[in-house]
N, C-alpha and C positions, 0 to 999 in steps of 0.2 A: 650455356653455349653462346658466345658471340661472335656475330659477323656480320661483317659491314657490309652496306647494300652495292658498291663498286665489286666486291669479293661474287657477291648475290649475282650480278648483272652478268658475270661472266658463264653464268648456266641458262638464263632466260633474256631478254630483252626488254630493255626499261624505260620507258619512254623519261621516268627522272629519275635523277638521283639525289633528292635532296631531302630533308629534315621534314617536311610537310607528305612526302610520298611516305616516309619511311614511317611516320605514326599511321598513316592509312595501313599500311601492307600490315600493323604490328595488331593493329584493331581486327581486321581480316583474319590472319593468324588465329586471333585471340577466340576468336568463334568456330574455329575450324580444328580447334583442343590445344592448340599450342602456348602456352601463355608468354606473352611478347609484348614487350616494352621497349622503348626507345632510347639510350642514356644520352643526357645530354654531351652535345660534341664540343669538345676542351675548348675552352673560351683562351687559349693561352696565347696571349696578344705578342705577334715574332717580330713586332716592328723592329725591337731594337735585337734580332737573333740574324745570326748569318752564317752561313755553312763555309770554312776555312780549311787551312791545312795548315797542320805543322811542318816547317821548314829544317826547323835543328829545334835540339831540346840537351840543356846545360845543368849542370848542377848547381844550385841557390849558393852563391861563396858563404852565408852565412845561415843556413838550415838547414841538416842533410836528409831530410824527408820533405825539401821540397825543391823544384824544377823551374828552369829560365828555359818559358818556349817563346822562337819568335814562331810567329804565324803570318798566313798570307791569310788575308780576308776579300782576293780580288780586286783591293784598290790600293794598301799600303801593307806593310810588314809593321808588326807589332811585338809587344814582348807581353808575355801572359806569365803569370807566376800561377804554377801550379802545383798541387800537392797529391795528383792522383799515380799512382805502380805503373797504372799501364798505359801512362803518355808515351809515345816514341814518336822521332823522324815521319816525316810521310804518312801520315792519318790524315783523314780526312776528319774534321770535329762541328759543333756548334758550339760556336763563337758569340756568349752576350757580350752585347758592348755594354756603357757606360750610359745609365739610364735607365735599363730594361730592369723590371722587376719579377722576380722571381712568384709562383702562386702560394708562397710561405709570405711573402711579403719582405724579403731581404733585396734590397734596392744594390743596383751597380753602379760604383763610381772608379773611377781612373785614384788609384790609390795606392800606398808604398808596402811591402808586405816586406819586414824583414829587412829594412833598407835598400828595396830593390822595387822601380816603377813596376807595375801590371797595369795595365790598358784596358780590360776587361776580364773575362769567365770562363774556360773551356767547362764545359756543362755535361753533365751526368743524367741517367733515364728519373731517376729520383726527383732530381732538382727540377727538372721540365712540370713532372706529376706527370709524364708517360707512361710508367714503369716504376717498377718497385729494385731496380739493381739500383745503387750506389754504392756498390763497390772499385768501380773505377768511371774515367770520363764514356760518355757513349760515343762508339767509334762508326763512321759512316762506312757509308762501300766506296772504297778505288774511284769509281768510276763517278761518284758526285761534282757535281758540277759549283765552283766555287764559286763565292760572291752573290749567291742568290740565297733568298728565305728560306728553310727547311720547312715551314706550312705543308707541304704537301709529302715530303718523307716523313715529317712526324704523324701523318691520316689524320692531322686534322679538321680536313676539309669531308669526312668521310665518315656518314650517320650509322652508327653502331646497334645493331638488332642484338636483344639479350632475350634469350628465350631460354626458359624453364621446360625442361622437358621431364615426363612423365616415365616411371620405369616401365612402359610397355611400349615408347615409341623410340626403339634405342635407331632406330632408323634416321630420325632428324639430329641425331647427333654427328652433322655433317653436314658442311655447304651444302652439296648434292641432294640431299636429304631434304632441307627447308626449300630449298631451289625448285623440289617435285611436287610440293605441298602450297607452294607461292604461286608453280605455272596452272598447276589445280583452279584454283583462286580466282587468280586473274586471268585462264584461257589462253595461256601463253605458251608455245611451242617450248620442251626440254630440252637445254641441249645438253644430250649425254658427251662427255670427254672422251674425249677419243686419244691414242696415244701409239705412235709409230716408234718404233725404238730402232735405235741405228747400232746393231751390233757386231760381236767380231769374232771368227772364227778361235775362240779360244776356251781350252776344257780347264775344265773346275773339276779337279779327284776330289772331291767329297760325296759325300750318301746320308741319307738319311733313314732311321727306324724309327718306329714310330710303336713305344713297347704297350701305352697306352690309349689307343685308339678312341677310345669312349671318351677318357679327356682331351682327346686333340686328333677329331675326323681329319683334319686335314694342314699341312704342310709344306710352304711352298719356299725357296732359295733360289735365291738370283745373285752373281758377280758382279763388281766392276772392278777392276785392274787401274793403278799407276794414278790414283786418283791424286788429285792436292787439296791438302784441306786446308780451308782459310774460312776467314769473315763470309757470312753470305752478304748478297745484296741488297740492297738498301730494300726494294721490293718485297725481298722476302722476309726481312727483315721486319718492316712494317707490317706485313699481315700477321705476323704471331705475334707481336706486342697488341696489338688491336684484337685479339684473343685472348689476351691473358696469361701468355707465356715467351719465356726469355731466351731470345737469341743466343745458340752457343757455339754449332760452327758449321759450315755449311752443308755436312752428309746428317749431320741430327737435326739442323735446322729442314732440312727436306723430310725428311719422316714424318717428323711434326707435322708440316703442310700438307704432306700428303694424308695423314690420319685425317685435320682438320675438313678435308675437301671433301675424300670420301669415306671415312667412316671406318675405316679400317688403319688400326696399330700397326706400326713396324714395328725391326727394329735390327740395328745395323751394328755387325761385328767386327773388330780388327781380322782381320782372316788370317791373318801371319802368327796370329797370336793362338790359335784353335792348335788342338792338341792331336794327333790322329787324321785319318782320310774317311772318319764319320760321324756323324754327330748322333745324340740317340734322343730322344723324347721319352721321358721317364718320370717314377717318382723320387721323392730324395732317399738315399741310404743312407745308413751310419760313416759309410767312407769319406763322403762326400763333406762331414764336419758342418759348421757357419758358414753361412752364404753371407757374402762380402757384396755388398749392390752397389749400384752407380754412385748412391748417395753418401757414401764411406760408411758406413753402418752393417756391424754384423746382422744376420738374422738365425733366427734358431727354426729351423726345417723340423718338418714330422711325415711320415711315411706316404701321408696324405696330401701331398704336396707337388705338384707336377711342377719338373724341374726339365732344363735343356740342358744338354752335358756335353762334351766331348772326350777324350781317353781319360784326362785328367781326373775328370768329375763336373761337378754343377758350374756351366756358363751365363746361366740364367735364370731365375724364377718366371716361370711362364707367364706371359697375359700382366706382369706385372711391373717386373722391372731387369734390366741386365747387369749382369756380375764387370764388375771394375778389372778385372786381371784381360779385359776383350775391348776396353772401351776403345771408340775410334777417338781418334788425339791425335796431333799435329805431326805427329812421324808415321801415323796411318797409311799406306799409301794401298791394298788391295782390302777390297770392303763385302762383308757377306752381307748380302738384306735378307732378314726375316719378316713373311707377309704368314699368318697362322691361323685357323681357325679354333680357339678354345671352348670349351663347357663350360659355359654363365657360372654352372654352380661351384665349379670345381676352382675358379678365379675367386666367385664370393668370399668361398669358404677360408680360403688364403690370405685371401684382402682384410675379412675380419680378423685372424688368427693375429698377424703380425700387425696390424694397425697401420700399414703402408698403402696409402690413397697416391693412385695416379691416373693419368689422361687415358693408358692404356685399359686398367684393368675396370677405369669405368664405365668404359668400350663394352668390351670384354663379359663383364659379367650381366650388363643387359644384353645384351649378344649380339651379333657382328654376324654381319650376311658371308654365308662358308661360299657363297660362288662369287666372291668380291677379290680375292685375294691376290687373282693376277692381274688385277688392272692397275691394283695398290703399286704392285710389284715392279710392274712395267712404267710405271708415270713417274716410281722414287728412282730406277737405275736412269730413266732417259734423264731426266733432272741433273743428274750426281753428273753424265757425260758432259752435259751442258755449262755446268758450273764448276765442275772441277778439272774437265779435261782429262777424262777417265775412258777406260778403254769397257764396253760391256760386254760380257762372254751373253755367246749363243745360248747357251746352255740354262735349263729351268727346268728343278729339281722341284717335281709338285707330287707329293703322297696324299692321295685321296682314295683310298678302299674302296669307302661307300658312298658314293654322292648324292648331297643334298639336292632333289627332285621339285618342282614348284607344284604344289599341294591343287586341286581341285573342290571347290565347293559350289552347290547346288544353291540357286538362289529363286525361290517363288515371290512372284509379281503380286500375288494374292497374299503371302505373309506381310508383304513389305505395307502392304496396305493396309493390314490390322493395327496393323504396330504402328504405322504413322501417320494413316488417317490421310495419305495422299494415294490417290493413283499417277504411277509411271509406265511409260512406255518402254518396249527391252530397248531401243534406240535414246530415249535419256537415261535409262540407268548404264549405260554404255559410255553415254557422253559425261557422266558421273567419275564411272571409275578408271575408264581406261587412261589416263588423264596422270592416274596415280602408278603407272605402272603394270595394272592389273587389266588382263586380255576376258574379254569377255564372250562368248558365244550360246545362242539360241538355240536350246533342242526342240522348243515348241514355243507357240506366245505365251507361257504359262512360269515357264522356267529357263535361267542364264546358270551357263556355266560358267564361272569366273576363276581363272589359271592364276592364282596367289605367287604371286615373287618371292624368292629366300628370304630381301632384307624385310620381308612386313612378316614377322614370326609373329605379332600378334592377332591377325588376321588366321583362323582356324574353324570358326566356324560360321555358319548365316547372319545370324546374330550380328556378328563382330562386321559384315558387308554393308548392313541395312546400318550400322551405328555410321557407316563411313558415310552412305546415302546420307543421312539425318545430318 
């Protein structure tokens, strides 16, 4: 899991943010179970980098796999010879000049390519050492501001927290998550996310069943209408490369952020493209055939396999990945989000079978707090309005039979004392826990009753309270 301490700052308050605070907090971390290292922050010197636009883009008169772009660089128009698919008009790019060396060590000089001058580099996430795409130049957001250094859209001014988490703490596998275990720490007020959503009188005919309950207590759907999909922004943009994962457009580029934040997978449908006015929550049947995933790759299904369907059959492999015939894509324009509660095992068991590892089902099969999932829900649709200019239905479709309740355990002052050779008072072991989210209350000065939160599922018994003390 990585996340940067600027990312960090936005749940607690930090008096720094810099490279020296961030091994202390990682050190801290490191004794408090979480194993936490610091990566060094990219030494990638932008002197000679500058954030530009393409103005017009020509074709090479003599290579027809390569392109004559002038560019603005904020001070003059140049001509860049480039070879990347997806240059066009109107980008906003990173521009090396002539000079600037690449972390391969390939140097830029003003040079002739094919009988035609180039001035410099339209630059790709590869070439930087940002990002692992090279497949095309890396495109900014709209709204970047030309002529000035990309240092700070590419984060690298911004200290990188890598934390190894343990399969019983599927809880820090989220901003929020480390953010609660940080203000622990340091004595620092949480501040929970809060999210107002501005929606609009409009119904969504869809339903949801739910045929297997045991693998999926709970299931939640939310709309947005007349959305536009494009490039996200530069912002958000930069927090998922600085996580480890690749910007693709801006209603999957939100999922992602929002799993990253709080801990909980989406996952977002063409809705036009759904079959029927209900969807069902199921296993796979023989009708249903290969499952076609986002990744263009069949998969061969077994009975044992909780699949999302609509009239056609299988839309999605649960908790793991979504079927290509729903993706959202540039003619998308009304979008389902799915926020779910799945069974650790029943993901496991799937994630091994087919050998398909993702962000989702690594969620998923340490498991994902089931009373999370409207907050998921509500912070990815306000999002989608904000950045696509989407309309949000009223409406939230949430199936939960049996609701996950926060667990009660008995904690004695005198066990705690055996076991670790301190005595506590119930007002510090209060100042202890509650800290973490867990409410504490006195039936005597002998014994606390401490009310366990959904997402801390490995907190169940004393034992597991007194380890939190220690």
């Amino acid at each position: 899991m990585l996340i940067t301490l600027n990312w960090l700052s936005e749940f607690l308050e930090l008096e720094e943010k810099n490279n020296k605070f961030a091994i202390s907090l990682a050190e801290e971390l490191l004794l408090s179970g979480l194993e936490t290292e610091v990566l060094e922050i990219n030494k990638l010197d932008c002197t000679n980098l500058v954030i530009a636009e393409i103005i017009s883009v020509e074709d090479h008169p003599d290579a027809d796999r390569l392109s004559l772009c002038t560019v603005n660089d904020g001070l003059n128009e140049r001509q860049i010879v480039c070879g990347a698919k997806n240059v066009s008009s109107g980008q906003k790019i990173i521009l090396a000049n002539p000079g600037f060396v690449f972390p391969d060590g390939q140097k830029i000089k003003k040079t002739k390519i094919r009988g035609v001058l180039s001035d410099g580099m339209i630059c790709s996430e590869k070439e930087l050492g940002i990002g692992e795409d090279q497949s095309g130049i890396m495109v900014l957001g709209i709204d970047s501001e030309v002529g000035i250094s990309p240092k700070k859209i590419l984060g690298l001014e911004d200290p990188i927290l890598d934390i190894s988490i343990t399969p019983n703490r599927s809880d820090c596998l989220s901003v929020l998550g480390v953010a609660r275990e940080s203000s622990a720490i340091l004595e620092k007020n949480l501040k929970i996310p809060e999210v107002t959503v501005k929606d609009q009188p409009i119904v969504v005919n869809k339903s949801i069943e739910i045929l297997n309950p045991t693998d999926c207590p709970r299931y939640t759907v939310r709309a947005v209408f007349n959305a536009k999909i494009e490039d996200s922004p530069d912002w958000l943009k930069t927090r998922l490369r600085s996580s480890g994962m690749r910007p693709i457009n801006n209603v999957v580029d939100i999922t992602n952020y929002v799993m990253l934040t709080l801990g909980q997978p989406l996952h977002a449908f063409d809705m036009d493209s759904l079959s029927g006015d209900k969807i069902f929550v199921r296993k796979w049947e023989k009708s249903d055939g290969q499952f076609l995933a986002l990744d263009g790759k069949k998969y061969d299904m077994s009975k044992e396999d909780l699949m999302i369907c609509d009239a056609r059959g299988a839309i999605a492999l649960a908790g793991v990945m979504g079927g290509i015939h729903t993706e959202v894509n540039k003619e998308t324009r009304n979008i389902l989000f799915e926020s779910a509660h799945f069974s650790p095992s029943c993901i496991r068991k799937t994630r091994r079978k087919i050998g398909l590892n993702t962000e989702a089902s690594y969620r998923f099969e340490r498991g994902v707090d089931p009373n999370g999932t409207i907050l998921a829900l509500n912070m990815a649709v306000e999002l989608t309005r904000q950045l696509t200019e989407g309309e949000i239905s009223e409406t939230i479709i949430d199936i939960y039979p049996v609701p996950f309740n926060p667990i009660l355990v008995s904690l004695r002052l005198e066990r705690i004392k055996n076991l670790l050779g301190v005595t506590f008072s119930g007002d510090e072991i209060k100042k202890l826990l509650e800290p973490l989210s867990i409410n504490c209350s006195e039936t005597n000065k002998s014994v606390i009753v401490c009310e366990i939160p959904t997402f801390r599922s490995d907190i169940t018994r004393e034992i597991d309270l007194i380890e939190e003390i220690a």
